[in-house]
Structure formats: C-alpha cells, structure tokens
C-alpha positions as a Markdown table, in Angstrom:
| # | Residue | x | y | z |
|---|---|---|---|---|
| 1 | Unk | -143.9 | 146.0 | -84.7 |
| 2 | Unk | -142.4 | 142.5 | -85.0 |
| 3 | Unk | -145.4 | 139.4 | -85.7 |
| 4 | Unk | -143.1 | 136.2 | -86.4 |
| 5 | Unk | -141.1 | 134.0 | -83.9 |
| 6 | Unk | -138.5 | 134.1 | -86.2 |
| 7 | Unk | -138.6 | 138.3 | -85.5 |
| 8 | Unk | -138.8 | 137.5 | -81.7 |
| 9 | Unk | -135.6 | 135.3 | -82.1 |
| 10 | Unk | -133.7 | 138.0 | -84.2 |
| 11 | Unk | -134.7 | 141.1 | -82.3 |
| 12 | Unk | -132.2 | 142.3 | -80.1 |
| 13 | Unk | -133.0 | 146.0 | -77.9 |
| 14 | Unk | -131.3 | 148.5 | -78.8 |
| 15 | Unk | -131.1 | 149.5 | -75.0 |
| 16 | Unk | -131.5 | 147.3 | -72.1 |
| 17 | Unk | -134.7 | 147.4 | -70.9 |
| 18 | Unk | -136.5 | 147.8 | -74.0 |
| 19 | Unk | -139.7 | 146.6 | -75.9 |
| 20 | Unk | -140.9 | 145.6 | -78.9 |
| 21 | Unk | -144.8 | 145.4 | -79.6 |
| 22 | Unk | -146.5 | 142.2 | -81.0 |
| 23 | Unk | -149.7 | 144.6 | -81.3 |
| 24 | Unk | -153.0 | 144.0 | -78.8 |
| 25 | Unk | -150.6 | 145.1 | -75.8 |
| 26 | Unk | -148.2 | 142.1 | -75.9 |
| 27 | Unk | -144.9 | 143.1 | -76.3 |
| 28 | Unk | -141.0 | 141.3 | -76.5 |
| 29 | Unk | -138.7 | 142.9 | -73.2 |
| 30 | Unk | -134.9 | 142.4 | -73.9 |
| 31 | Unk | -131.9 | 142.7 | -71.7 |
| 32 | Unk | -127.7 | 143.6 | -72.4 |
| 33 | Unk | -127.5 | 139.9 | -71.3 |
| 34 | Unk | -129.5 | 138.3 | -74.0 |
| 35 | Unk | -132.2 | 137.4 | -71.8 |
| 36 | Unk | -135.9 | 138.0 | -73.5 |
| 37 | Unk | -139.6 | 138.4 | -72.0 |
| 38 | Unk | -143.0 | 138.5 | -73.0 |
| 39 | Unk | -144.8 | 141.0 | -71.1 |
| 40 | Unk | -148.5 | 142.0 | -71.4 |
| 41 | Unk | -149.3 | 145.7 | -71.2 |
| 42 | Unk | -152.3 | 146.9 | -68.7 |
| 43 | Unk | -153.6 | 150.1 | -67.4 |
| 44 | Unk | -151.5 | 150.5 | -64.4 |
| 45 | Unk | -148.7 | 148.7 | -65.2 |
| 46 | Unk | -147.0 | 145.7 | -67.1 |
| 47 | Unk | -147.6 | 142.4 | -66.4 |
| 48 | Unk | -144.3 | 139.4 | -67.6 |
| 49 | Unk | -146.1 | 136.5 | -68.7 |
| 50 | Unk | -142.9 | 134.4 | -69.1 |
| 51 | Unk | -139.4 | 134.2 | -70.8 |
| 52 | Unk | -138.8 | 133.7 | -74.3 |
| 53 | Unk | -138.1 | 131.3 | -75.9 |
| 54 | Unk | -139.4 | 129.0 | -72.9 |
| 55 | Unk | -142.2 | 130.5 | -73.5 |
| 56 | Unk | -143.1 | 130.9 | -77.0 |
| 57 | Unk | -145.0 | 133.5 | -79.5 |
| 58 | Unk | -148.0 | 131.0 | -79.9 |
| 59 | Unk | -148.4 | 130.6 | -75.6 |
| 60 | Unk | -147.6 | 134.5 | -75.2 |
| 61 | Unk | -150.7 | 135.3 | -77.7 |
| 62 | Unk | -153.1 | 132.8 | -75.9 |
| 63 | Unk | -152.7 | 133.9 | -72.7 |
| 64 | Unk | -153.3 | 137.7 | -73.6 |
| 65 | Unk | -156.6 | 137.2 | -74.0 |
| 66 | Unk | -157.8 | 135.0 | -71.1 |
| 67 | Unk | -155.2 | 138.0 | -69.2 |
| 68 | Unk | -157.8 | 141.2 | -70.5 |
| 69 | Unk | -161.0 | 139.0 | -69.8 |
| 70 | Unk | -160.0 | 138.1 | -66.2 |
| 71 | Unk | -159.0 | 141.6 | -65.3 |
| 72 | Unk | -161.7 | 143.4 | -67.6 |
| 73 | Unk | -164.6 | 141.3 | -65.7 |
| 74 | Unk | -162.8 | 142.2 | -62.3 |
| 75 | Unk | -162.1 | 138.3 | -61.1 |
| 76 | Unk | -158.6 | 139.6 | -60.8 |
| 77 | Unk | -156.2 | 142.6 | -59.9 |
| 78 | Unk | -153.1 | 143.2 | -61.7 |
| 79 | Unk | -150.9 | 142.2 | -58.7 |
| 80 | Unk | -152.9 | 138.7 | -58.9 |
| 81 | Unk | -152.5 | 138.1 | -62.7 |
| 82 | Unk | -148.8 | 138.4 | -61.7 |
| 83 | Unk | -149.1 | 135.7 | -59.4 |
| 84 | Unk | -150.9 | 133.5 | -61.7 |
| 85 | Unk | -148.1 | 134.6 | -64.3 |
| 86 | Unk | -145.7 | 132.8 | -62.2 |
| 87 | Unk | -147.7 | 129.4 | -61.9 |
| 88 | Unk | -148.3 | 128.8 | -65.4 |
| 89 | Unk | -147.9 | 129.6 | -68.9 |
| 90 | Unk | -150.7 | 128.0 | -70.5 |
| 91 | Unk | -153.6 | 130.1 | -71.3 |
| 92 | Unk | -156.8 | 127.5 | -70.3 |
| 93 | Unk | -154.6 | 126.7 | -66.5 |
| 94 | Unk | -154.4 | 130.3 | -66.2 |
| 95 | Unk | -158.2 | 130.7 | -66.5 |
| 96 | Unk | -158.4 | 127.5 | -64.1 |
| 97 | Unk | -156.3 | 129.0 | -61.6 |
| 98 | Unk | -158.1 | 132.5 | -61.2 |
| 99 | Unk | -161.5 | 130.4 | -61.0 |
| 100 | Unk | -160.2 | 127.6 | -58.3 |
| 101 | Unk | -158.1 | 130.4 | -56.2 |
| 102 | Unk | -158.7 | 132.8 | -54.1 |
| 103 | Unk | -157.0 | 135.3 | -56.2 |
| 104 | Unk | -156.9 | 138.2 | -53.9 |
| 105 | Unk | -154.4 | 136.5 | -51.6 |
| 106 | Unk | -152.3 | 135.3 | -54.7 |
| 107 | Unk | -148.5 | 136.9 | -53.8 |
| 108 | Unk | -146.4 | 136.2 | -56.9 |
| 109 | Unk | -143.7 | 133.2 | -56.3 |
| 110 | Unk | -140.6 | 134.4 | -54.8 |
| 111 | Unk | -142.0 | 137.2 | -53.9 |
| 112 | Unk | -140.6 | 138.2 | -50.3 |
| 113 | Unk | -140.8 | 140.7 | -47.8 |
| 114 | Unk | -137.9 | 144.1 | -47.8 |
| 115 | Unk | -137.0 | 142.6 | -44.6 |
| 116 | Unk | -136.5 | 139.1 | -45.9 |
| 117 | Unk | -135.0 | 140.5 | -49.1 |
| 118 | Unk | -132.5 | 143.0 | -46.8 |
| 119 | Unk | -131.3 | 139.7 | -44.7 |
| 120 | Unk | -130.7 | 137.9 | -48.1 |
| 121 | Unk | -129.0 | 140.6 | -49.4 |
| 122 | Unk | -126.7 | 141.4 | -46.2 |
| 123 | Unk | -125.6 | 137.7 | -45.8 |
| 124 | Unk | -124.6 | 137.3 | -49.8 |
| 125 | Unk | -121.9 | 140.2 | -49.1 |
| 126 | Unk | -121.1 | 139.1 | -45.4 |
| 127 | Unk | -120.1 | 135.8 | -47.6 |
| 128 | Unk | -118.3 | 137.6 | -50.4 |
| 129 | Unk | -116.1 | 139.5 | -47.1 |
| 130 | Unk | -117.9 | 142.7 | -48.5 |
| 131 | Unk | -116.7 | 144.3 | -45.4 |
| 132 | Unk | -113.3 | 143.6 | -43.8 |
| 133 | Unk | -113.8 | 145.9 | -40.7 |
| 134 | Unk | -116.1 | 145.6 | -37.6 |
| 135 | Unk | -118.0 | 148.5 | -37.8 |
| 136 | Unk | -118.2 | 148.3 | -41.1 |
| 137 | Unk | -120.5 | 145.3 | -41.2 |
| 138 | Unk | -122.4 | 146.7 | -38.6 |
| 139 | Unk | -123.4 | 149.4 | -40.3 |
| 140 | Unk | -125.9 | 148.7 | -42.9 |
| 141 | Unk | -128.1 | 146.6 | -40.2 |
| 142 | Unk | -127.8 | 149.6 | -37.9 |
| 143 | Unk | -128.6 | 151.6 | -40.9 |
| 144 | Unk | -131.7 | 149.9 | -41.5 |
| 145 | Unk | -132.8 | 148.7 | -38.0 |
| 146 | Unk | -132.8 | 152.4 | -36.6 |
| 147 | Unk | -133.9 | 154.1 | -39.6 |
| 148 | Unk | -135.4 | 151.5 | -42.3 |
| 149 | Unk | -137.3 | 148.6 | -40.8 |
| 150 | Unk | -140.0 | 150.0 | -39.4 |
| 151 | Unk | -141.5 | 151.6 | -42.4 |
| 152 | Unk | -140.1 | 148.9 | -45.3 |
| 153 | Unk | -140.1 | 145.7 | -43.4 |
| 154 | Unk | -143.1 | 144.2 | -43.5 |
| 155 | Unk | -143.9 | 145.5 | -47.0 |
| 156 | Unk | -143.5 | 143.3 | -50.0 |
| 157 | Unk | -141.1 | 143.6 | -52.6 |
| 158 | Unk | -143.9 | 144.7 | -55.1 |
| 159 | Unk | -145.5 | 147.2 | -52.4 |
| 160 | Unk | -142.8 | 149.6 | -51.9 |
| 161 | Unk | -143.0 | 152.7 | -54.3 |
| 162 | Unk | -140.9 | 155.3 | -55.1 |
| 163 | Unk | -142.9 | 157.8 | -53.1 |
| 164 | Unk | -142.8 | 155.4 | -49.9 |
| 165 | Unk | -138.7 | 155.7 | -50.2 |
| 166 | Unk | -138.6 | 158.9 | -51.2 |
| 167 | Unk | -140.7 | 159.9 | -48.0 |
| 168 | Unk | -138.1 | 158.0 | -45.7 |
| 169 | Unk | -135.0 | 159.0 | -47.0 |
| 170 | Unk | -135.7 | 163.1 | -47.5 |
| 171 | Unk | -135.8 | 164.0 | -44.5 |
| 172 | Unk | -132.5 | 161.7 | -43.1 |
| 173 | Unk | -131.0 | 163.6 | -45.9 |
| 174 | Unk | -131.7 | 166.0 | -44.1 |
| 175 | Unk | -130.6 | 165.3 | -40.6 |
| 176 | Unk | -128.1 | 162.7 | -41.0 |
| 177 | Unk | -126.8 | 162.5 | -44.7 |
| 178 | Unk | -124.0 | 160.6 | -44.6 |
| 179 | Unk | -125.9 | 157.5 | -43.4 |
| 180 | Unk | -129.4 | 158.5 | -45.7 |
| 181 | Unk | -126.9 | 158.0 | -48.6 |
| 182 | Unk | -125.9 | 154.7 | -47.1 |
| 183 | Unk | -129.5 | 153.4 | -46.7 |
| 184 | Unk | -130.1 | 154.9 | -50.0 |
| 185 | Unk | -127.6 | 153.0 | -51.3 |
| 186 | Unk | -128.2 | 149.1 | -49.7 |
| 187 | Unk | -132.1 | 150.0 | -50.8 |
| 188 | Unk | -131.5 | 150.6 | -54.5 |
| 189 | Unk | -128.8 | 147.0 | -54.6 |
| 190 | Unk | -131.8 | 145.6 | -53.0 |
| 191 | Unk | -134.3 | 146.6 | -55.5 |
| 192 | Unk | -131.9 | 146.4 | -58.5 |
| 193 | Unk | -131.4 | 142.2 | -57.3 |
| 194 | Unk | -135.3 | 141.6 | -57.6 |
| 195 | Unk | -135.8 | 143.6 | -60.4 |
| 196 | Unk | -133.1 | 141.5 | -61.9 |
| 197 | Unk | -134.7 | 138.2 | -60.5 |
| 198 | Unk | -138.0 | 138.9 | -62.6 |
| 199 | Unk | -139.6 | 139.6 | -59.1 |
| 200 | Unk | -140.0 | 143.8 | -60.1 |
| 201 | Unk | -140.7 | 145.0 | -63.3 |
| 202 | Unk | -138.7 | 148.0 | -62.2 |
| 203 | Unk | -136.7 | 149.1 | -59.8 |
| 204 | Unk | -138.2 | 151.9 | -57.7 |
| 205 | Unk | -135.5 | 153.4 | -56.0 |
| 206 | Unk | -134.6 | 156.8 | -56.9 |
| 207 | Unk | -131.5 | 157.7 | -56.8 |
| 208 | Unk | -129.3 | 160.4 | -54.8 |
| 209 | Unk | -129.6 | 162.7 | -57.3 |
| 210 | Unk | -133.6 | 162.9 | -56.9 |
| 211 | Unk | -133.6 | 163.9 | -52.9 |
| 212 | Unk | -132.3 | 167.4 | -51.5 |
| 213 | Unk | -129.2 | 167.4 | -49.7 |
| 214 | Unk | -128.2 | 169.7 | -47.4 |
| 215 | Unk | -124.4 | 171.6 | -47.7 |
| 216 | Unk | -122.5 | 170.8 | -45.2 |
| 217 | Unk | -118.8 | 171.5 | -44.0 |
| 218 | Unk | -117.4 | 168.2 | -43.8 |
| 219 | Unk | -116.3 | 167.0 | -40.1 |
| 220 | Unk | -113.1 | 165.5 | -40.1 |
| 221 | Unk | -111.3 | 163.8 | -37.4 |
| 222 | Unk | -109.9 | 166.0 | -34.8 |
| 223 | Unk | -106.0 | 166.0 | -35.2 |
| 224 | Unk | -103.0 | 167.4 | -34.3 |
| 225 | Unk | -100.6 | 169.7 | -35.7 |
| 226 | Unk | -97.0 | 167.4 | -36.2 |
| 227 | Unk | -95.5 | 170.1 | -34.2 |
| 228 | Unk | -96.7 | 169.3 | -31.1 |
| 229 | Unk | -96.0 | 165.8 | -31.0 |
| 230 | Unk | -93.1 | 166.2 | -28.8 |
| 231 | Unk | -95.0 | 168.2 | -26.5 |
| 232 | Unk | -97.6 | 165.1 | -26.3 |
| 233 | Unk | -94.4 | 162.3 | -25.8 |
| 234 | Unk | -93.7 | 164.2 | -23.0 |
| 235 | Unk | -97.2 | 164.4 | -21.7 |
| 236 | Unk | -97.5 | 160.9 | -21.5 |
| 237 | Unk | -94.4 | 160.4 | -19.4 |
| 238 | Unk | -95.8 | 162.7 | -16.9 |
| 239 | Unk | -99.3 | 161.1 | -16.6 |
| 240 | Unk | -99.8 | 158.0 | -13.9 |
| 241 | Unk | -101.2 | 155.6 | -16.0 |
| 242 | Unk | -100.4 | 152.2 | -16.6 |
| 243 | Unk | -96.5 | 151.2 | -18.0 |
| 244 | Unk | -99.1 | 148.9 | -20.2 |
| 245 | Unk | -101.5 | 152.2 | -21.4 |
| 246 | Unk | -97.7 | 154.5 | -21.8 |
| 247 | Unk | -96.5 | 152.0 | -24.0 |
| 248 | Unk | -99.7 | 151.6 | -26.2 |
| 249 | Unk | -100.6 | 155.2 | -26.4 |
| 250 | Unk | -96.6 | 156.0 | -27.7 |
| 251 | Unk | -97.5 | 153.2 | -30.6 |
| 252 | Unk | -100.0 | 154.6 | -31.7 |
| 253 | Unk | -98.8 | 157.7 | -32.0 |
| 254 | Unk | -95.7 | 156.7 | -34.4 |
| 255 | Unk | -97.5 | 153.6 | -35.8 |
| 256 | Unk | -100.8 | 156.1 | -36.9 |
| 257 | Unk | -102.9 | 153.1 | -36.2 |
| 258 | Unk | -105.9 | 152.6 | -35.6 |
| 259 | Unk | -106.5 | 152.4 | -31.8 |
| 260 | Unk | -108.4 | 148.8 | -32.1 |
| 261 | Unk | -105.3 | 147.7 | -34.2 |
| 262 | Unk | -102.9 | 148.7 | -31.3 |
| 263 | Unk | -105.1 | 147.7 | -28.3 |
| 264 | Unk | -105.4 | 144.2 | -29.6 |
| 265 | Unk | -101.7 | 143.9 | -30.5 |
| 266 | Unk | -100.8 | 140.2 | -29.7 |
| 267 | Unk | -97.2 | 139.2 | -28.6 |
| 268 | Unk | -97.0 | 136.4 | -30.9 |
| 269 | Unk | -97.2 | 138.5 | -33.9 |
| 270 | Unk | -94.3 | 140.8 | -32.8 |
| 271 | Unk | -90.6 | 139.4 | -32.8 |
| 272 | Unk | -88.7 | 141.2 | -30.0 |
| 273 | Unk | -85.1 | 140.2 | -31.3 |
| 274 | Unk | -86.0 | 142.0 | -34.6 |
| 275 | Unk | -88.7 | 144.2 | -34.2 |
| 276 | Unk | -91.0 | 143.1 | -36.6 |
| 277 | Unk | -94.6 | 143.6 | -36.0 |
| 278 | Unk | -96.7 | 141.2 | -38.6 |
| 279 | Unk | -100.5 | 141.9 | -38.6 |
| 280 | Unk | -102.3 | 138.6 | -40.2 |
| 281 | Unk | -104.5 | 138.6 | -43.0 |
| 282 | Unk | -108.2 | 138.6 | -42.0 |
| 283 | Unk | -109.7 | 135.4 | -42.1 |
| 284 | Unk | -113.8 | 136.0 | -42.6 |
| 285 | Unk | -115.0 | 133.2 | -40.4 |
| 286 | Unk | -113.2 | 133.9 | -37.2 |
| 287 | Unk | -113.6 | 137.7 | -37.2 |
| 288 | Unk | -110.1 | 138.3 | -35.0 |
| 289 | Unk | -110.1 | 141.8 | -33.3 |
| 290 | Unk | -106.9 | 144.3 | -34.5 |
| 291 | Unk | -106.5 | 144.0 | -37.8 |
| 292 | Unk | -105.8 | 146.2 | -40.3 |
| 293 | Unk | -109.2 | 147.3 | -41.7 |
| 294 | Unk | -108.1 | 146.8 | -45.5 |
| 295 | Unk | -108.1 | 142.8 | -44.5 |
| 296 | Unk | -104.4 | 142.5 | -45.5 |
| 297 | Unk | -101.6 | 141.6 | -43.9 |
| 298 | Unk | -99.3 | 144.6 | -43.1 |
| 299 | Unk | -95.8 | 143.8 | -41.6 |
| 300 | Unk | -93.5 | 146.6 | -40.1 |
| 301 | Unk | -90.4 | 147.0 | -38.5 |
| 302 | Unk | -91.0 | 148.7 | -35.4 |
| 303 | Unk | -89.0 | 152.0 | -34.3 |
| 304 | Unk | -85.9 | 151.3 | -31.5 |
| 305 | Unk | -87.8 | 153.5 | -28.9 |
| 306 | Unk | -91.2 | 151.4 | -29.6 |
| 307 | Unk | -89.2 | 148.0 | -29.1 |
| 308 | Unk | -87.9 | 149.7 | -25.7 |
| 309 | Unk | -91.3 | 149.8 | -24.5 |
| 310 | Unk | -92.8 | 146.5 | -25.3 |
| 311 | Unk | -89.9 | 144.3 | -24.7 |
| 312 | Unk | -90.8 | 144.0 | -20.8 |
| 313 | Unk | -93.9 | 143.4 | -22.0 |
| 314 | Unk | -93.6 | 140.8 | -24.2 |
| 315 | Unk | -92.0 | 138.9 | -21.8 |
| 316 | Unk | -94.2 | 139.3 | -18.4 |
| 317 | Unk | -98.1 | 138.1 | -18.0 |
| 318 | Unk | -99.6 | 135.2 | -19.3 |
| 319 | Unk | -102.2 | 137.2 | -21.5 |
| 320 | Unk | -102.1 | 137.1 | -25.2 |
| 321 | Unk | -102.3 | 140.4 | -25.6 |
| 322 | Unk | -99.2 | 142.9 | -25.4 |
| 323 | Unk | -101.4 | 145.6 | -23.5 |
| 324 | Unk | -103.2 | 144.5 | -20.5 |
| 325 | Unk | -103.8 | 146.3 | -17.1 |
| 326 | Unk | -105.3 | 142.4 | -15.4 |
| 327 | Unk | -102.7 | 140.6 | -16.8 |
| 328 | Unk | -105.4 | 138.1 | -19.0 |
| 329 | Unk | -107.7 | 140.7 | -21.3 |
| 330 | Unk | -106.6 | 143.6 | -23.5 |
| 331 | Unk | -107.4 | 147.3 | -23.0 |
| 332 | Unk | -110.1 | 148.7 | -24.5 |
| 333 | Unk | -109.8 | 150.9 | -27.7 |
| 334 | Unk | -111.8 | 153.7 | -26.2 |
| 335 | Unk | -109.3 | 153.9 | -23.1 |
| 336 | Unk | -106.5 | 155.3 | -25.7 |
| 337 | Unk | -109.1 | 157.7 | -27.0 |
| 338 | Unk | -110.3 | 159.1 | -23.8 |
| 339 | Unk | -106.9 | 159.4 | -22.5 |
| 340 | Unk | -105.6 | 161.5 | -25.6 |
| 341 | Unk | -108.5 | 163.8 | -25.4 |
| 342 | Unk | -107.3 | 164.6 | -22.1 |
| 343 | Unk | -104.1 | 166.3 | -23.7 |
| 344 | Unk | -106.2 | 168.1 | -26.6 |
| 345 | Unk | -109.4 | 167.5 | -28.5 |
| 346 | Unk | -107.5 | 164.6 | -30.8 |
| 347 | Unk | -108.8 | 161.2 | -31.5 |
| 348 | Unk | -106.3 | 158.0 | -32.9 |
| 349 | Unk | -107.3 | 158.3 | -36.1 |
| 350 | Unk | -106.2 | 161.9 | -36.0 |
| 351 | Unk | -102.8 | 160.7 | -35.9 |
| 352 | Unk | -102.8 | 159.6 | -39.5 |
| 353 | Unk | -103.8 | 162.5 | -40.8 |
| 354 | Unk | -100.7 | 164.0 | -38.6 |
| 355 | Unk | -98.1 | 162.0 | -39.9 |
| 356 | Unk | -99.3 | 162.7 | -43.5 |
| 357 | Unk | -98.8 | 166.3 | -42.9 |
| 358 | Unk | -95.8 | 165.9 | -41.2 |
| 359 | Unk | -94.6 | 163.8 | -44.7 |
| 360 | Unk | -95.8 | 167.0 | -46.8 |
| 361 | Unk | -93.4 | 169.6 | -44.8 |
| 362 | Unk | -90.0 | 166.8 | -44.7 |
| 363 | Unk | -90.3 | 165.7 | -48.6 |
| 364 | Unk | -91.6 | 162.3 | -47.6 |
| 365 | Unk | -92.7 | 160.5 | -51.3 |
| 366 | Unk | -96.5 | 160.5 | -51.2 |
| 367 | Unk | -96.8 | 156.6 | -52.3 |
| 368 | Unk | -94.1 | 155.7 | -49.0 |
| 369 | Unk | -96.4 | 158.2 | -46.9 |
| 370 | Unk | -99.6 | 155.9 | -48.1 |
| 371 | Unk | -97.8 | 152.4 | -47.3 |
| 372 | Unk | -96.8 | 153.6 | -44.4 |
| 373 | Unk | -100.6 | 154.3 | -43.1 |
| 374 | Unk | -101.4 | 151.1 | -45.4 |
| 375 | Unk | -103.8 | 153.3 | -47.4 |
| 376 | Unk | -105.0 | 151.9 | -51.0 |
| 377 | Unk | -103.4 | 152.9 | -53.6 |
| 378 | Unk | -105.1 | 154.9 | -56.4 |
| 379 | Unk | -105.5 | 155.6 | -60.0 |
| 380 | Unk | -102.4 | 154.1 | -62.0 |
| 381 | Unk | -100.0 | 153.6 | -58.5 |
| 382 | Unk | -103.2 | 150.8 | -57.9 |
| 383 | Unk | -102.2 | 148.6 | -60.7 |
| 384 | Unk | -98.1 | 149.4 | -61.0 |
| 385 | Unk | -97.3 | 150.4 | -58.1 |
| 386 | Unk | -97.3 | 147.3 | -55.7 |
| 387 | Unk | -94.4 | 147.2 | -53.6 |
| 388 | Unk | -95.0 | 148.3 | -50.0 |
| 389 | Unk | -92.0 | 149.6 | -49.5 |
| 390 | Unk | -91.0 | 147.5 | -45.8 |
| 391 | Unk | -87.1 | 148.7 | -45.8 |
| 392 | Unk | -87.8 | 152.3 | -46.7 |
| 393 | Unk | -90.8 | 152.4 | -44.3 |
| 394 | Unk | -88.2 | 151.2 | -41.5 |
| 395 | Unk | -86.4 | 153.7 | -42.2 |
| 396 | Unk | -89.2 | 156.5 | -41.7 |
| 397 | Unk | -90.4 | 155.6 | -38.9 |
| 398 | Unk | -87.0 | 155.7 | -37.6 |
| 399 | Unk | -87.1 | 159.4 | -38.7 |
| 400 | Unk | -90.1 | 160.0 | -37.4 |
| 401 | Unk | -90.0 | 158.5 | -33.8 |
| 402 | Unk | -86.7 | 161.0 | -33.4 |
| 403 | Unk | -89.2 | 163.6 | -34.5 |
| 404 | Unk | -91.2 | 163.0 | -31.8 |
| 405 | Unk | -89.1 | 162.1 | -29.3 |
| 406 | Unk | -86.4 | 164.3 | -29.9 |
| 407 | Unk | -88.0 | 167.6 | -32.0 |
| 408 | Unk | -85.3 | 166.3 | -35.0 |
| 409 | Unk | -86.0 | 165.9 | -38.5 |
C-alpha cells in the first residue's frame, strides 16, 4: 500500500492497467504510457476521480469522502458520481454540484452515444485512407447499419455491457461469421478508443475467442482450371457481344484483374505505340473508379494480342473510357461477370487464382507470379524484396497470352 505523494510519483505498474491502494478504497491506476489516475473503489464498480499529478494525493483523499456520503445517503448513483467526477476535482464543489443538479440526468462529459462514437471512429480511418477499395469502405457501415445499429445505437458508451454484445454477435457467428468477426472487430477499436479516452473504465468487448464459431468449409471464388482457357478464348469469339465487351472480357482474362479495374480502364492511361498500361495511385479525396485495390500505382506492358484489341478502341468515341457500348459511359463490372458465368460457373476474380496455378505447373517464380497479380508481398520478400519486376512480367504475360491463345507454353 503506498501513503505519500512522493510514492504516487515513484510507483510505476507493473502491468498496464494496474492499481495500487492508498487504503479507504482510493487507489493509484497506471498505464505502459506513464499516464497515472486516482480512482475511488465502490460496490459495483470503480469510479476515476481525476489524473495524477493534476490532481493530487491531498484533492484525491478529500473527495473520497464527500464520494461514500453522497452515494451511501442515495443523493447519487455511481454513473452520476462519474459525471460529477468529470466537472470537478475539488471535494466541497463536488458536494455543491450533487445538491444544485439534478444528478439523475448527469451523463459524464464526453460521453456519447455507440452511434456517435461509430461515426467518429469510421471518419478517423476514412481520413487515415484505412481502406483503399470501394467496397471496402462500405463495409463496416453496412456491417453495422444491417446488423449493429439497431441494438447499440442509441445506447451510451457506458451502457453497453459485455452481455449486450455478446447477445448480438453469437448468433451472427453463427449465421454469417465472416462479417460477425468484422463487427466484432470495429466494436472492440471502438470500445478500446473510449476506454483509452478515460470515457470507460474498461473495455467491454469480448473478444473472438469468447463466442462459438461454427466450422465451416471456406468458399472460395469459383475459378477455372488454366487448361481450359483456350477453350474460353475461343468462346468469346463465338459469342455476339460487343467488339467493346470481346475486348474487355480477353483482358481480363490475361491481365487477372479485377473486373472494376478493367471496366473502368481509361484510354489516357494506356499508350498504344508501346503498350503500356499505367494504373494511377489512388488519391483519397476523389475516390476514382478502377484502381488497383492495394491504392498503388501498378504499370504493365500489355501482351501484343491485348494491344490488337484495344488499338481501334483507343482511337474511336469520344468517351473516356476504353470500353463503352454508348460511346460516353463505361460498362458495368457486373456485365463481364454475368457474361463469363455463361461459359462456366467462374467469376473475374477467379482468374487470379487461375494464373497462379497455371505459374505452379510452368516453374513461374512465386514473387514474379505475386507482382504479376500485384499481391503484397509477405514475411521477409515485404521488406527486401521490392522490385516489381515490370521487364520480366512483360515477358510472362507474353508467355501466358500464347498459352491462351495458342494452347503453348
């Protein structure tokens, strides 16, 4: 038990999180960050009185007194000695307040609704470009609009208990797990910033570990075996769409894009003389449709074959875009989709996983194979390994387009 301020100043936890008693249920909370807090100890739960050394030993000890009297002679509740916690820390005001206020509809400062505290939370990492792709900011409000809103929303930081998330996320677990884990996830960030704001004296959310999860066999994308490729090349020839759709469902195929990536493929990113095909950098504030979901920019030389196709494009219509079937907007992702499902139950991202196999069985290096998709490096090839590789990847997706259009390796 420590009793002096010079104690207080010396003490540091030995964990984060932990306390040391000043006896009559006052007690010292320390963080890893050096941060300090005097915290009074009550039935139900604890109570922070204010942060050391703004607040000092002498205050702390005042104010524990006037704290038992006021919720011994029931004037006020635990969740309103936390308000009044936050409005002062000098023992006689405290006393003041709880007589001039109507303490049962005290709310401690700062202290917001989960809805309030989701927004805040989802516009900090919209701000920090948490999320380069589309759908990938729209998830976590979808997450929480469908599944979340209507039982946290309207409940205050300090309302929500474990029990209350636990009895929303189980059975999603259940159901839909990928996305419970998601929700699960943005909840316990959420939590974890108030608690670290002084607004929770713990954070409530269990974690994944707590919930039953269902085994499942994990759904891929549909793909295609590399061997049939040619078979499709061929298919598309055959079919009566669009010189426009031909030529965009051909690039994906080689290029393994992504279909948004290829059906938003301007002409003034691709130089016909050379071939080159330069993807921009995503820039956060305009939010530009077709590019690469890492955010990066990701230049290729495209395949002789390709450049056969688009050249009549790139030089007719007055759209932007390469693929058109009006002349002014671009075709939809979901056209390529539906279209390929009509020669097998395949999607466009399908054909990355296609390619990759087709690398395993012709001795393609794995790191080239992952440049060539424009998938993030791991483990040590992360930090050493930082070339992407634009000559050699020429190169294979020469290879590969007379694979496909040719059945040669």
């Amino acid at each position: 038990m420590l009793n002096t301020d010079v104690q207080a100043r010396k003490w540091k936890p030995g964990k984060p999180g932990e306390r040391a008693s000043f006896g009559n249920s006052l007690y010292l909370r320390g963080y890893g960050d050096g941060t300090k807090v005097f915290e009074l100890r009550t039935r139900k739960t604890w109570v922070v009185l204010g942060r050391y050394p703004t607040l000092s030993l002498e205050q702390a000890r005042a104010m524990v007194p006037v704290c038992k009297r006021l919720l011994k002679d029931g004037r006020i509740t635990p969740a309103g000695l936390k308000a009044l916690a936050t409005r002062t820390n000098k023992a006689h005001e405290l006393e003041e307040l709880a007589t001039r206020q109507e303490v049962a509809a005290l709310t401690p400062n700062g202290m917001v609704t989960f809805d309030q505290a989701f927004r805040d939370w989802y516009n900090l990492q919209i701000r920090a470009n948490r999320w380069t792709h589309a759908a990938s900011r729209r998830r976590p409000i979808s997450c929480y609009e469908n599944h979340a809103k209507a039982a946290l929303g309207n409940l205050r930081l300090d309302e929500i208990r474990r029990q209350t998330i636990k009895a929303l996320i189980q059975p999603l677990f259940l159901t839909h797990p990928e996305t419970a884990a998601a929700l699960l996830g943005y909840i316990w960030e959420i939590m974890e910033r108030a608690y670290d704001d002084e607004l929770l004296d713990q954070n409530p959310c269990p974690r994944q570990r707590s919930f039953t999860i269902p085994n499942r066999k994990t759904r891929h994308a549909a793909s295609l075996h590399f061997s049939r490729l040619p078979e499709l090349w061929s298919w598309i020839d055959e079919q009566s769409y669009s010189q426009a759709m031909k030529a965009a469902m051909r690039l994906a195929v080689i290029t393994a894009h992504r279909a948004s990536v290829v059906a938003f493929m301007r002409k003034a990113h691709v130089d016909a003389a050379s071939g080159l095909w330069v993807i921009p950098e995503r820039d956060p504030a305009t939010q530009e449709l077709g590019l690469m979901k890492s955010g990066r920019e990701f230049k290729q030389r495209l395949p002789r074959v390709v450049m056969e196709d688009l050249e009549p494009l790139l030089s007719s219509g007055a759209s932007e875009f390469v693929f058109s079937v009006d002349g002014i907007h671009p075709i939809h992702p979901e056209s390529l989709r539906r279209n390929f499902k009509k020669f097998a139950d395949i999607t466009t991202h399908g054909f990355r996983n296609c390619f990759k196999t087709w690398c395993l069985h012709h001795d393609v290096d794995p790191f080239l194979a992952d440049r060539y998709v424009d998938h993030a490096p791991i483990g040590l090839d992360k930090n050493y390994r930082r070339d992407d590789l634009f000559e050699q990847r020429a190169v294979l997706a020469e290879k590969y387009a007379a694979f496909i259009t040719l059945g040669t390796s």
